[in-house]
Structures are given as structure tokens and as C-alpha cells.
N, C-alpha and C positions, 0 to 999 in steps of 0.2 A: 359719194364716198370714194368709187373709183377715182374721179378726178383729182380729189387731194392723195391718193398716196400714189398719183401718175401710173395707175393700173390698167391695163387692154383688158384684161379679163373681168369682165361681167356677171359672170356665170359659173355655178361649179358642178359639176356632173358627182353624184353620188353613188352609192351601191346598189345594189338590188341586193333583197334577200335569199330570191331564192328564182329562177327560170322557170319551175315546174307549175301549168298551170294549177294542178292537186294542191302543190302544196302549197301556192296563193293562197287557194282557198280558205284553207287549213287556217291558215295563217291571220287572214281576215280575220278570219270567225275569233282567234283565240286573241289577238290583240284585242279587237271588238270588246268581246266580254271583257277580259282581262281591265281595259279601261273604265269600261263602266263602274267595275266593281271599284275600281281605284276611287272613281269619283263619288261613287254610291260610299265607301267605306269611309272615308276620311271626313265629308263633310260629314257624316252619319256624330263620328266621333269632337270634327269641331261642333256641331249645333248641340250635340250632347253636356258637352263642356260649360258653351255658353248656357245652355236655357236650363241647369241642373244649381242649382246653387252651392250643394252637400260636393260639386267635384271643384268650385272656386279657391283651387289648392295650388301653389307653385306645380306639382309635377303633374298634374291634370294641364295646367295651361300651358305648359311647354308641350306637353303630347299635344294640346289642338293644336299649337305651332308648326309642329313636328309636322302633323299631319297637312295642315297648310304647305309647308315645303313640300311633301311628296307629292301633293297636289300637283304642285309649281312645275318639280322638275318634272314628273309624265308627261305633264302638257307640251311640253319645250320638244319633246319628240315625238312622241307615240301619235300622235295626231298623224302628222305627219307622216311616219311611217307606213300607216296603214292606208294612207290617199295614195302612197308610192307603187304599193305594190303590185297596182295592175298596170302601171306605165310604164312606155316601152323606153322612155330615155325619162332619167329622173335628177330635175335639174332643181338646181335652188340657185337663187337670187344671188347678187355679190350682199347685198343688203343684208338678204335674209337671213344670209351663213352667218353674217358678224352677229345681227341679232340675237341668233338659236346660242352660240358660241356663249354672250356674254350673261346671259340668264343663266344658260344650265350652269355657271360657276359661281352666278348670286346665288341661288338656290342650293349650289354642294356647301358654297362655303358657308352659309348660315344653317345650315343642316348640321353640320362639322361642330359648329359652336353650340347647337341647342343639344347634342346630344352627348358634349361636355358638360353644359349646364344640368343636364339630367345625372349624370353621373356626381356631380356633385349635392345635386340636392339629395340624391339616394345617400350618400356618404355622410351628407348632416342629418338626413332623419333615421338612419340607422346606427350611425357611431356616436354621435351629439347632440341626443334627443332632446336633451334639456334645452338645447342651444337654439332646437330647428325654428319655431316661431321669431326668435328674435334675427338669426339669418337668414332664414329664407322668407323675409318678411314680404309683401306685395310690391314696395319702394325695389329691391334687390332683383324680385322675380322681372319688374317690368324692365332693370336695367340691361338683365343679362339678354333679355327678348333684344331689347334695341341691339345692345351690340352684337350678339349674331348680326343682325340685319346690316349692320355697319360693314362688319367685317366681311361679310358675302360681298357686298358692295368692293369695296379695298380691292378682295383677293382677283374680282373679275374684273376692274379697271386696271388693275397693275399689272395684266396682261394683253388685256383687250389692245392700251394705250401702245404697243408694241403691233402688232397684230395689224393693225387698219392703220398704218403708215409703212408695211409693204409691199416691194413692188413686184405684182403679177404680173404677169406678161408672159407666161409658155403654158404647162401644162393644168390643168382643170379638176384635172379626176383627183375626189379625194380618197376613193378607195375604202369608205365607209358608207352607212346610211343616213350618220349625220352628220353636223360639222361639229368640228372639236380642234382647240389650238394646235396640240403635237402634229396633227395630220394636214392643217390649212397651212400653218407655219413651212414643211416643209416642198411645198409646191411655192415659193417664194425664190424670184432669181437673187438673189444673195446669197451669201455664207448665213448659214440661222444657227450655227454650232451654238455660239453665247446664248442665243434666244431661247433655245431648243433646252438648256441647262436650267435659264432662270423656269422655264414652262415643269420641269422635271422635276426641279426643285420645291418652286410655289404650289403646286398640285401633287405631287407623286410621294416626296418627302416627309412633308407635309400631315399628308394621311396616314402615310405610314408610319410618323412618329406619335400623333394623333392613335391611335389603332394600339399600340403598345402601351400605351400612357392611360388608356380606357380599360384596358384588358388588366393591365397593372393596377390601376384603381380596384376595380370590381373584386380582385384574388384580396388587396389590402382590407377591403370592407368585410369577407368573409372570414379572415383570417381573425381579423378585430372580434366581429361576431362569434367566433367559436371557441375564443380565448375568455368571455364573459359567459356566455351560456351556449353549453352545445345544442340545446335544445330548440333554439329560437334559429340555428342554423339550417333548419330546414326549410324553415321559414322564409329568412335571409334572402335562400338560394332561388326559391320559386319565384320571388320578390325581384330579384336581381337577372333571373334566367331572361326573362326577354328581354330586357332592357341589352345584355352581353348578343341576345340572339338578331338584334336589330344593328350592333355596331358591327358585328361578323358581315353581319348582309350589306351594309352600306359601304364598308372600307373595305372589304377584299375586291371586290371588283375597280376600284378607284387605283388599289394598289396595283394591279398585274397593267390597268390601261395605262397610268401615268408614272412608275416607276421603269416598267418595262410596258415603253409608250409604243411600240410596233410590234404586237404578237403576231400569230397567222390568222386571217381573216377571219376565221372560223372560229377560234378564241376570242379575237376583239367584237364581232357578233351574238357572240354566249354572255360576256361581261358586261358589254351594254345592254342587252336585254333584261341581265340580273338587275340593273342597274336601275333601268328607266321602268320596268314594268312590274317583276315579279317584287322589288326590295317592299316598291308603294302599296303592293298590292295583300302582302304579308305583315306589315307595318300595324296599320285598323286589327287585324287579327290574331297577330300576336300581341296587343294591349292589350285587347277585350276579350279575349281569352283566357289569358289568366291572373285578369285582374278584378275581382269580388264586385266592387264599387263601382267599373265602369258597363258590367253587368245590369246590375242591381236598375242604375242611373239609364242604362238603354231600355230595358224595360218599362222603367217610370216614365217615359220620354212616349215613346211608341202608346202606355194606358192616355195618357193626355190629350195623343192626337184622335185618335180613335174615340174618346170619348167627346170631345170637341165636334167630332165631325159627328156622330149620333145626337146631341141637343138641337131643336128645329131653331 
């Protein structure tokens, strides 16, 4: 891959978290758990999805989607980060970085799109009940799935394809703990000003018009609900709270790295953490928290296995 974009540089030297050996530790232990729980939560909630028949609902299978994506994106880093943090120089691959790069933006951008799609099917089964069976039919659910997928795809080649033609040739350090276009881009002996825009734009803008258009959504659906019965808007709101408490968590961090793509270390450190470990890891817990049905359905999941495993 160096060879075709005529690259010297091999290698990219990354961040360390943190010097102290305490707070390695620390640090281990809480990624550590933190991950597991990531892993332990999501599939908990895809297998629940699948092997539950009574959750066979568009906004159930976009949640195990959902949850497949956070999957996705922790993986892309957190792994990673936590094999970093007891080493004394932490390199990643020219390879690797394009790699890591091009995942974590299939995985935001089809993340972006299902939790559009969530937002819409809230809005047909709360505003146009009569309608919801007929639009948010299984044909409609299974499209909206593909095209997220599609579109993750798109938004990380339409950048990538920039990106890995290149040329390196001076400095290495990106000055983070992982790789990410704004910060490999501008270690690039070129001018990347135009690059540096479409990157700002395609990702930063993006979100952030994505972010207001979701947030606008949600106030329309309540506003809708309180103008037919105030009473069912309480309802509504618990209804609709996580679904707002997941797009907060997802697009603010997205917002401060890629709109204002060069914070102080310290900031870009906090936001990708929101990012890659706390958003996945709140995700599993606020659906099934306050949601009756996925309740209900994890219980019935867990009597099954346990019962399964007692019969000789």
C-alpha cells in the first residue's frame, strides 16, 4: 500500500494514554471490563432479538443492528488500546492505520443511518399507527438495514479513496491513540486544506446536521402526541427518552472530533472514549432498561437456557 501512493513512511507512532504506571493499571482494568460488558451486552441483546419471536418487530431488529454496530465500532479500537498501554513506543502498521480508519467510518456511517431509521419507525408507530404495519412492513425494515450498510460503505470509501493515495514521507506521530482521517491526513506532505474540508464536511457536517434533524424529529413526535392526548405523552416521552439519550451520546462526540477536528489532547481523548467505549456500552442498557418487552424477552431467554442446561 505504501508503494502505490509512493509513501517512505511505514509506520505510524500513536498516543499513549497516559505515563503513570497507576494509572495503566487503572486503566486496563476499566477498558478490560468496560469491553466485556460491551460484548457480554449487545450480543446478550442481538441473541435476544433473534431467538425471541414476540421482539420479530422493525424497531427490535434495528436495535440488534444497532447493537451489532457498537459491537463493530469498540472492536476497531478498544482492543487495541488496551494491548497499547503497557508499551513503551506504540506503533501501528501503515496497513493497519488504513484499516482501523476505514471500519470505524463503515460502522459510524451505518450507525448514523439506523438510528435515522429508528427515529422514523418511532414516528410511524406513534404518529400513524394505523399506517405502521403497512410501512414499516419486514420488505421496508430489511431495506432500510441494507442501506445503512450501503451507506457506511459510500461515506468510508469516499474518503478512504483519498487517504491511501497520499504521500508520506516526514513526520509519523499522529498524536492520538488511534487512527482517524483529520489527524493521518494532515501528516501528508501536501497542501490537505481541500482534503481536510471534504473530511470536515463528509463526517463533521454531516452529524451534525444528522443530530438536529433527529432532535427535531423527536420534539415533532411529541408535540404531535400532546396535541391528540396529553395523557399518552407521558408515555410518548419514556418511549422516546432513550432512543434521544442514545443519539446525544453518539453525535456529540462525533460533533466536537470532526466539526472541530483538532481539540486539545485531553478533549480528543474524553470524546473518543465517549465514543468507542462508554456510548456501546450504555447503548444494551439504556434499551433494556426502559424498555417492558426487552425485559420481559431477556428473562424468557435466560428461563430457557437454564432450563435446557437442567434436562439430562
Amino acid at each position: 500500500m505504501d508503494q502505490v501512493n509512493g509513501s517512505v513512511v511505514t509506520e505510524f507512532v500513536l498516543l499513549g494514554l497516559t505515563q503513570s504506571l497507576g494509572m495503566q493499571v487503572f486503566l486496563f482494568l476499566f477498558f478490560s471490563l468496560f469491553y466485556v460488558g460491551i460484548i457480554l451486552g449487545n450480543l446478550f441483546i442481538m441473541l435476544t432479538v433473534i431467538f425471541d419471536s414476540h421482539l420479530h418487530s422493525p424497531m427490535y431488529i434495528l436495535l440488534a443492528n444497532l447493537s451489532f454496530i457498537d459491537l463493530g465500532l469498540s472492536s476497531t479500537t478498544v482492543p487495541r488500546m488496551i494491548s497499547d498501554l503497557f508499551r513503551g513506543c506504540k506503533i501501528i502498521s501503515f496497513h493497519n492505520c488504513m484499516i482501523q480508519m476505514f471500519f470505524i467510518h463503515v460502522m459510524g456511517g451505518a450507525e448514523l443511518v439506523v438510528l435515522i431509521a429508528m427515529a422514523y419507525d418511532r414516528y410511524t408507530a406513534i404518529c400513524k399507527p394505523l399506517h405502521y404495519l403497512t410501512t414499516m412492513n419486514p420488505k421496508m425494515c430489511m431495506l432500510l438495514i441494507v442501506a445503512a450498510w450501503i451507506i457506511g460503505v459510500i461515506h468510508a470509501v469516499s474518503q478512504f479513496v483519498f487517504v491511501i493515495n497520499l504521500p508520506f514521507c516526514g513526520p509519523n506521530n499522529i498524536g492520538s491513540f488511534y487512527c482517524d482521517f483529520p489527524r493521518v491526513i494532515k501528516l501528508a506532505c501536501m497542501d490537505t486544506y481541500s482534503l481536510e474540508f471534504v473530511v470536515t464536511a463528509n463526517s463533521g457536517f454531516i452529524s451534525m446536521g444528522t443530530f438536529f434533524f433527529l432532535i427535531v424529529s423527536y420534539i415533532f413526535i411529541l408535540i404531535t402526541v400532546r396535541q391528540h392526548s396529553a395523557k399518552n405523552l407521558s408515555k410518548a416521552f419514556i418511549t422516546l427518552s432513550a432512543h434521544i439519550t442514545v443519539v446525544v451520546l453518539f453525535f456529540t462526540p462525533c460533533m466536537f472530533l470532526y466539526v472541530w477536528p483538532f481539540p486539545t489532547k485531553s478533549m480528543d481523548k474524553f470524546f473518543a472514549i465517549v465514543d468507542f467505549v462508554i456510548t456501546p456500552l450504555l447503548n444494551p442498557a439504556i434499551y433494556t432498561l426502559r424498555n417492558r418487552d426487552m425485559k420481559v424477552a431477556m428473562r424468557r431467554l435466560i428461563r430457557q437456557v437454564v432450563s435446557s442446561r437442567e434436562i439430562p
